[in-house]
C-alpha positions in Angstrom: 0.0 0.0 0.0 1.2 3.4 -0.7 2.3 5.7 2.0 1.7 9.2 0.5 -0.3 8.2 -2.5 -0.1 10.7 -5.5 -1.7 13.4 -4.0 0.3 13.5 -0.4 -1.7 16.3 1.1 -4.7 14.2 1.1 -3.4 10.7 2.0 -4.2 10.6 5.7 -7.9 11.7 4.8 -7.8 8.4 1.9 -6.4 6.1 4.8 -9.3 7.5 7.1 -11.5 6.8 4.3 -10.1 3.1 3.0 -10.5 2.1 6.8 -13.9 3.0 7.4 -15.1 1.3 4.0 -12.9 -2.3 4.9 -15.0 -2.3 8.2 -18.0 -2.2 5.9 -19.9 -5.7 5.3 -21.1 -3.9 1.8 -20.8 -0.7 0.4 -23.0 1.2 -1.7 -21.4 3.6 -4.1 -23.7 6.7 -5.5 -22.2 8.9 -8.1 -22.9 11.4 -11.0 -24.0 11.0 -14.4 -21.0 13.0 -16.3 -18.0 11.6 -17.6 -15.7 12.8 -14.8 -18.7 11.1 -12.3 -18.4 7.7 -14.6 -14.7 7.1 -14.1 -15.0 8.4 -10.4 -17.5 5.6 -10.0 -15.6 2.9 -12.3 -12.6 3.6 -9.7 -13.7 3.1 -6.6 -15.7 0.5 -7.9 -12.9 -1.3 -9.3 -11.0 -0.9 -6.2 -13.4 -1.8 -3.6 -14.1 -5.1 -6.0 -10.1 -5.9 -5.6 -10.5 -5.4 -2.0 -13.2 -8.0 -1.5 -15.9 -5.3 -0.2 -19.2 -5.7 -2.4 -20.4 -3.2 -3.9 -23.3 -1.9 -5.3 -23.0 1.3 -7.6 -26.1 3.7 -8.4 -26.0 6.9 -10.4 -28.3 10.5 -9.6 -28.5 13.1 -12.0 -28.7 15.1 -9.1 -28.5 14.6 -5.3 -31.0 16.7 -3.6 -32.9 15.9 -0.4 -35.2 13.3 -2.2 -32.5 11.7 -3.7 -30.3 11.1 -0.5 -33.6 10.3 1.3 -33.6 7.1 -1.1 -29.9 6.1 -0.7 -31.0 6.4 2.9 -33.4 4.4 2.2 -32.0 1.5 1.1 -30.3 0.4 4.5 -26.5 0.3 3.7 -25.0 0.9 6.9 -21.9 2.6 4.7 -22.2 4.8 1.7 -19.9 6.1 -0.5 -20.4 9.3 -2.6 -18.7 10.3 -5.2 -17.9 13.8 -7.5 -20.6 14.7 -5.3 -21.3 14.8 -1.8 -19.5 17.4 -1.0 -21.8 20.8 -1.2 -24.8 18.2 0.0 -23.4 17.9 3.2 -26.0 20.2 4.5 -28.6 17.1 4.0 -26.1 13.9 4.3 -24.9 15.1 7.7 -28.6 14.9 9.3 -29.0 11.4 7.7 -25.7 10.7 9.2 -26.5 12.0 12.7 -29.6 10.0 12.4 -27.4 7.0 12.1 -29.2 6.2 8.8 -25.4 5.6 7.2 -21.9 5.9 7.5 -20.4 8.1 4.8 -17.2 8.6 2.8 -16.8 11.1 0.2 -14.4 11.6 -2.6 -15.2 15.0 -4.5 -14.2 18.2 -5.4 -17.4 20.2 -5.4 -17.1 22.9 -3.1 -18.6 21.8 0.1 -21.2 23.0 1.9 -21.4 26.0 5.0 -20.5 24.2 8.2 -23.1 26.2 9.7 -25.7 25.1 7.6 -25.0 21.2 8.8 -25.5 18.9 11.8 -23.1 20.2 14.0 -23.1 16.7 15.8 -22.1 15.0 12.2 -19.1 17.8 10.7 -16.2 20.2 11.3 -15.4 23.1 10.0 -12.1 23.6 8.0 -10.9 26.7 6.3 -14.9 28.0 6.2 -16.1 24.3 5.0 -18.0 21.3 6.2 -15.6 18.6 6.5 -15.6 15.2 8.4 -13.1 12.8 8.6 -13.8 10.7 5.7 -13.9 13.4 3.5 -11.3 13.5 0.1 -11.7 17.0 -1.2 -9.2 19.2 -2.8 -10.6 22.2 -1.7 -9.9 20.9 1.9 -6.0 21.1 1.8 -5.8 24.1 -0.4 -6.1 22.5 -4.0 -8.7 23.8 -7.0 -10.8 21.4 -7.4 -11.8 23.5 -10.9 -8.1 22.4 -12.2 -6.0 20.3 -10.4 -8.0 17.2 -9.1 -11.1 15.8 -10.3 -13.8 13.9 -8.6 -12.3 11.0 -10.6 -8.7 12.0 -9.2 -10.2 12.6 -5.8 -11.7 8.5 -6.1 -8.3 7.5 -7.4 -6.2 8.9 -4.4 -9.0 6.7 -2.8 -8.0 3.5 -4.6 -4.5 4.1 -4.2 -5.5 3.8 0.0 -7.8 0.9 -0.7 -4.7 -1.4 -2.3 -4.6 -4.7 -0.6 -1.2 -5.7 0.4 0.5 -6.5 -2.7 -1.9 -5.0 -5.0 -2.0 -2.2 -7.2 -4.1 0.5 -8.4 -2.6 2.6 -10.7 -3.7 0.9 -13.7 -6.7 2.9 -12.9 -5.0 6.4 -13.3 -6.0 6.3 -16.9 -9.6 6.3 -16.2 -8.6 9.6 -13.6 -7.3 10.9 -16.4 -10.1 10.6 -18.8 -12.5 12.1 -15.7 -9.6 15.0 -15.5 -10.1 15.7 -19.2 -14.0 15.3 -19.4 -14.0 17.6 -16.8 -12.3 20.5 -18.8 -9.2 20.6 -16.1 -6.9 20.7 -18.6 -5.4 23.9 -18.0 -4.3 25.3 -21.6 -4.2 21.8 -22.8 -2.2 20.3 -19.6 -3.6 18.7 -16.8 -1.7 20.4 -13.9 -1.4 20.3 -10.1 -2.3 16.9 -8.4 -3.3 15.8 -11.7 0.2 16.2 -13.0 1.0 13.0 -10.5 -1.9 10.9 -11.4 -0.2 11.3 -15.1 3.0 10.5 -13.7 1.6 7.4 -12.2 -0.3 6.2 -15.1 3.0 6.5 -17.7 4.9 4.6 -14.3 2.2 1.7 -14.9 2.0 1.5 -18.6 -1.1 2.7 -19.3 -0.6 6.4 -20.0 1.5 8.3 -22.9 2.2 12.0 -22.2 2.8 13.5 -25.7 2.7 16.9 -27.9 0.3 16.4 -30.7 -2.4 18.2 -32.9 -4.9 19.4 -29.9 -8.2 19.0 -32.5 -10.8 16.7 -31.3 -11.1 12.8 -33.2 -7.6 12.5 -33.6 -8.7 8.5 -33.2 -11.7 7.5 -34.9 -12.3 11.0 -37.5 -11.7 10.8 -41.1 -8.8 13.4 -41.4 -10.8 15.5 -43.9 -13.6 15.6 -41.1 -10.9 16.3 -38.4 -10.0 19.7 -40.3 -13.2 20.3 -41.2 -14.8 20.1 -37.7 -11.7 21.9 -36.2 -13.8 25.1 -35.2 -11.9 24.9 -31.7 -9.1 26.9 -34.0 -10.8 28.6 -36.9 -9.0 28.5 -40.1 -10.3 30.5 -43.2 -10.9 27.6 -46.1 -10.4 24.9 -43.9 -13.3 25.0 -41.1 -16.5 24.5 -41.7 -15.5 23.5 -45.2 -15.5 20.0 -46.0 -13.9 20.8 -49.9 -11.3 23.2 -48.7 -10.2 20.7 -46.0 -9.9 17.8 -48.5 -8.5 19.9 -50.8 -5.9 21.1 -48.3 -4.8 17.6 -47.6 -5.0 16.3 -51.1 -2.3 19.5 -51.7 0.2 18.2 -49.4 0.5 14.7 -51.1 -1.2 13.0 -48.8 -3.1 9.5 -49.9 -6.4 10.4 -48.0 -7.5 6.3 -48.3 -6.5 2.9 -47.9 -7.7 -0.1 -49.0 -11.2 2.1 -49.9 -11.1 3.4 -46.3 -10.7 7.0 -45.0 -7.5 7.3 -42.5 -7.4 9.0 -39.3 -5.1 11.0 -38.0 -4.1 8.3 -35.8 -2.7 6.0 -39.3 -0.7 8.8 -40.1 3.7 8.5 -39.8 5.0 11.1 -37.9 6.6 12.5 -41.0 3.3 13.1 -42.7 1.7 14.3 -38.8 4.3 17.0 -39.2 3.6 17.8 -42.5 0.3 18.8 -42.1 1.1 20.2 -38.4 3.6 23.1 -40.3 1.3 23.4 -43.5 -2.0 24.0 -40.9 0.2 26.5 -39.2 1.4 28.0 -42.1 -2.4 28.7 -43.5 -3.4 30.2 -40.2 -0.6 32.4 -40.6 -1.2 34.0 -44.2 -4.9 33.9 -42.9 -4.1 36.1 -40.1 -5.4 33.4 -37.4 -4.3 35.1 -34.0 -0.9 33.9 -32.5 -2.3 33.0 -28.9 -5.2 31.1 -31.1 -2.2 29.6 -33.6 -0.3 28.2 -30.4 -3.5 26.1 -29.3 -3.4 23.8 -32.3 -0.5 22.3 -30.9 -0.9 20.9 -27.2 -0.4 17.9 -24.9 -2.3 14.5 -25.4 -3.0 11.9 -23.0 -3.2 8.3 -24.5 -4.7 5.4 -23.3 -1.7 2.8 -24.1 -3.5 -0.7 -23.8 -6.2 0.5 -25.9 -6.6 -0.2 -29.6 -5.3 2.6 -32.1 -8.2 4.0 -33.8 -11.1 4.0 -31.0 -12.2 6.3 -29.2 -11.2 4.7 -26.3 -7.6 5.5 -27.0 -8.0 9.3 -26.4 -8.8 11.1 -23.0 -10.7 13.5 -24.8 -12.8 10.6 -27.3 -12.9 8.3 -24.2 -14.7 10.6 -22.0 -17.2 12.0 -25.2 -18.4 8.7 -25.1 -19.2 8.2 -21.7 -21.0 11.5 -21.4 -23.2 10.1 -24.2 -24.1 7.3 -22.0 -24.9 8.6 -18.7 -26.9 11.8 -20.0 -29.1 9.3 -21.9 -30.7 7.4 -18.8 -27.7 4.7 -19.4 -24.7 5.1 -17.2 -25.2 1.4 -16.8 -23.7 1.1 -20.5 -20.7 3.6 -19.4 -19.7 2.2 -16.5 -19.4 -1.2 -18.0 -17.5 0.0 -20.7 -14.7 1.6 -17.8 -14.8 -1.5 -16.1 -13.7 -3.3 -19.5 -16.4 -4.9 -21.1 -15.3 -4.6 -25.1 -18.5 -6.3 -26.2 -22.4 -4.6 -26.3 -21.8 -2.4 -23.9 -19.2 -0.5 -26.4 -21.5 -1.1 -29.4 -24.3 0.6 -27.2 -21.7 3.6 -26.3 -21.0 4.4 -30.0 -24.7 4.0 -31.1 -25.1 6.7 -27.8 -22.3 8.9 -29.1 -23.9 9.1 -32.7 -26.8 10.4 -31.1 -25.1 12.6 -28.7 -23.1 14.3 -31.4 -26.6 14.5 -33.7 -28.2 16.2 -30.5 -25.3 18.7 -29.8 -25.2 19.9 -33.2 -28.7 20.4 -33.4 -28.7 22.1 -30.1 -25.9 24.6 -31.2 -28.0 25.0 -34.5 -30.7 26.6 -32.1 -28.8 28.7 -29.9 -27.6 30.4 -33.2 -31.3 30.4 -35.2 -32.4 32.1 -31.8 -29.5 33.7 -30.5 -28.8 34.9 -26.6 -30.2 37.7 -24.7 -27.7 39.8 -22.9 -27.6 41.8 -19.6 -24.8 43.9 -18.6 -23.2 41.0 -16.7 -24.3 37.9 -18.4 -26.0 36.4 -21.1 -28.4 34.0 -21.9 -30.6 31.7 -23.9 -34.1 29.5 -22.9 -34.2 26.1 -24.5 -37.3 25.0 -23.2 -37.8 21.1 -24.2 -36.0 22.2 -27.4 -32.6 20.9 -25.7 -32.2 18.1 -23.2 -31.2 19.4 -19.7 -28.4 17.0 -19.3 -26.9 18.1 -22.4 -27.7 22.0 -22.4 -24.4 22.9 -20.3 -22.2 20.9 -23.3 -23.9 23.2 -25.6 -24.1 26.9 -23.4 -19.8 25.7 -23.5 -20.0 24.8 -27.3 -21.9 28.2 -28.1 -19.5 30.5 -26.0 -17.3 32.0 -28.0 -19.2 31.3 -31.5 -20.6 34.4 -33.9 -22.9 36.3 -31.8 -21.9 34.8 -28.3 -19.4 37.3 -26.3 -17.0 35.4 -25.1 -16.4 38.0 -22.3 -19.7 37.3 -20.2 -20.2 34.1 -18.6 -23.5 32.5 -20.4 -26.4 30.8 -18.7 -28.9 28.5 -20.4 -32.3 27.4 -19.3 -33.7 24.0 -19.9 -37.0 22.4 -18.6 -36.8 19.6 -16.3 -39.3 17.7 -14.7 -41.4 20.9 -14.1 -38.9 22.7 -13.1 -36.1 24.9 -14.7 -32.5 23.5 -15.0 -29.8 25.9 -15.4 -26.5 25.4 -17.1 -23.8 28.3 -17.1 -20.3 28.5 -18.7 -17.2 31.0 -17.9 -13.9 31.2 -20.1 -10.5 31.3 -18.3 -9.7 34.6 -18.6 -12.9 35.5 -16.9 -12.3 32.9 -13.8 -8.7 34.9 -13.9 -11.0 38.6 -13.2 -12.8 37.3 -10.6 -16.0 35.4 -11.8 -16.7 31.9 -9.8 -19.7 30.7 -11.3 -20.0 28.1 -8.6 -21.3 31.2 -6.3 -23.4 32.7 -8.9 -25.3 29.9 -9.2 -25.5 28.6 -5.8 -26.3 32.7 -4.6 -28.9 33.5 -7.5 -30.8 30.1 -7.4 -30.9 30.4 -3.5 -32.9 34.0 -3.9 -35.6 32.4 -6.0 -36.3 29.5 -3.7 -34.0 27.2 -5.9 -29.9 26.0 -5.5 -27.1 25.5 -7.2 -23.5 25.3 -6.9 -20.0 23.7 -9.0 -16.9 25.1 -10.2 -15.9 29.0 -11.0 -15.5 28.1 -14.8 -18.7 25.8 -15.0 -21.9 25.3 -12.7 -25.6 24.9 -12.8 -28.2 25.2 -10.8 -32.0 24.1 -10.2 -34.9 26.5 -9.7 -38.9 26.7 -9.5 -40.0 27.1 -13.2 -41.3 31.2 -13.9 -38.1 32.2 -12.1 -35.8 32.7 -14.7 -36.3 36.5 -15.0 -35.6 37.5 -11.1 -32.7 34.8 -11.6 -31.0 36.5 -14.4 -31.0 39.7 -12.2 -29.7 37.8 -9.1 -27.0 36.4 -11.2 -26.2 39.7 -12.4 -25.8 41.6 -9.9 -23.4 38.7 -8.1 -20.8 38.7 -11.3 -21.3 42.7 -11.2 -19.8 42.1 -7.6 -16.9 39.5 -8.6 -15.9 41.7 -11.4 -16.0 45.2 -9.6 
């Protein structure tokens, strides 16, 4: 067993945590439906399975008092939440103090006001409910926005829960893939405790640090389609242009095909990956593409070494696509299975998912342009009604910021319905986390003034409030980033 683990600040609260769930007859593991809540949920499951504690895994979409009233309900005398948990403390520490369960936590949501819990069930560190079996970043002075995930936070966990002789860090790659799904990768580079979850990953042979192309479908994209959909990076004839990015290629020599089938990006030598590399940066050059923007084509990739070249299971970023097209479609079942290994239906069922996901994203960007966004002098904002799922709307408030119309200087909200009531969905950009906005508190401060909550990360959060609200919570919201920002 390791005695620091790769996040050292943290390891006596894993050890805390690994002991209490080893005294546990059975464990019941509740988690998130997003990519980075997947992987969190594939880890511990994985390592409480090598342990020899049983486990039974469920997944919430959200985990308000109703929901942890049911986990309550199901008489596990130990639960264990994770990439959430955290800022629900307020409702798990009554439970808790009720003796309904024991719980462990392995997050990086920021947690909830100590005075808001049952005193007889938390602590308070640095402003925070904490308790002792409580893995949060945010606890010992980490971001939990950028440098450990909830699937990081449930890997330092597994790292604790090694039986003697065993060892865990095969499952680094799956931190990894939450890291990236997540959007932690700081200008293209995971960084902070994230940095040693890499380090342990390459150290077991299932992770490759490189310096590649940074476009999205490196793997499994046709490379005219790569180019084409490269909008991350805009280039003039290339972009949105499926002739001019075939055209490009088929100018640099390249043989677009073999044996009748289109090649990826990842069937290319490096000699011809350079080529096109210099010729892409070339074109954005005499296209006068902005230097900072020019930089970002280039970037670090993380690669999932025992996968097969040509998946998307090979790629952080592909990898954890895919499993957020299973759990925001009612079938985290199918994602979970997948990060546990199962090659078979469960991955047919993914990709069948991810066409659909991808169908549903572009259609949903499609409608944020046809109806554009409203803007107030803080934020902006667009109302999807039914027209966009609710699990999805956040993907595409990100997608759309930025975009022809969007400023990419406000944060954006978006409003979805759900279940009679109004999910919310809001996206920052660095630069604006870097002037002060934390959307986490926007959210959670807005939602709470018209009878709803929220909470997250500064760079992305959401939120749940009463339906008619949206109005008074577009003000609210204003006025808080007005605050951050003055």
């Amino acid at each position: 067993m390791s005695t620091s683990g790769p996040v050292p600040a943290l390891a006596d609260r894993a050890t805390a945590s690994a002991d209490r769930l080893r005294a546990a007859d059975r464990v019941l593991l509740a988690s998130h439906i997003d990519a980075d809540g997947l992987t969190s949920a594939a880890i511990a499951t994985a390592a409480l399975s090598r342990a020899g504690i049983p486990v039974e895994t469920v997944f919430k979409k959200q985990l308000d008092a109703d929901e942890i009233a049911s986990i309550a309900a199901r008489e596990y005398e130990t639960v264990l939440f994770t990439d959430f948990g955290s800022g629900q403390l307020d409702v798990i520490s009554d439970h808790v103090a009720a003796g309904d369960f024991e719980a462990v936590v392995a997050d990086h949501h920021q947690p909830s006001a100590p005075e808001d819990c049952n005193a007889d069930a938390v602590v308070e560190t640095d402003g925070y409910a904490d308790f002792e079996c409580h893995c949060n970043p945010l606890l010992v002075g980490l971001d939990g926005a950028s440098e450990l995930s909830g699937a990081g936070a449930a890997y330092v966990l597994a790292r604790a829960l090694e039986p003697d002789g065993g060892d865990n860090r095969d499952l680094a790659a799956l931190a990894v893939v939450g890291a990236v799904g997540d959007m932690q990768a700081v200008g293209g580079e995971l960084v902070g405790a994230n940095e040693g979850i890499v380090e342990e990953g390459i150290a077991a042979d299932v992770l490759e640090e490189g310096t590649d192309l940074s476009l999205y479908g490196k793997q499994t994209r046709p490379l005219p389609k790569l180019l084409e959909y490269a909008t991350e990076v805009p280039i003039p004839g290339i972009s949105n242009d499926q002739a001019g990015a075939t055209k490009f290629l088929e100018d640099l020599g390249l043989d677009l095909k073999r044996h009748g089938e289109w090649r990826t990006w990842a069937d290319l030598s490096d000699d011809e990956r350079q080529t096109v590399a210099s010729a892409l940066v070339q074109r954005a050059v005499t296209r006068g593409v902005p230097a900072d923007k020019i930089q970002s084509l280039v970037g670090t990739t993380y690669t999932l070494t025992t996968e097969p070249t040509g998946t998307e299971l090979r790629d952080a970023s592909e990898f954890s696509t895919l499993l957020n097209a299973t759990a925001r479609y009612e079938r985290a079942d199918v994602g979970l299975a997948v990060c546990l290994g199962d090659r078979e239906a469960p991955l047919e069922q993914a990709r069948t998912l991810l066409s659909n996901h991808r169908r549903n994203l572009s259609e949903g960007l499609d409608l944020v342009k046809e109806r554009g966004v409203t803007r107030s002098e803080y934020v902006q904002y667009f109302e999807a009604g039914d027209a966009i799922r609710e699990t999805i709307v956040g993907i595409v408030a990100g997608m759309a910021l930025g975009t022809d119309g969007v400023d990419p200087d406000k944060p954006i909200v978006a409003f979805a319905d759900a279940d009679g009531e109004t999910k919310v969905s809001s996206r920052a950009t660095g630069p604006l986390v870097g002037r002060g906005v934390d959307l986490s508190v926007v959210m959670r401060e807005a939602a709470q003034s018209v009878g709803g909550d929220g909470g997250g990360h500064d760079i992305a959060a959401g939120a749940t409030i009463p339906a008619g609200e949206e109005a008074a919570f577009i003000e609210a919201a204003d006025d808080v980033v007005a605050g951050q920002l003055d």
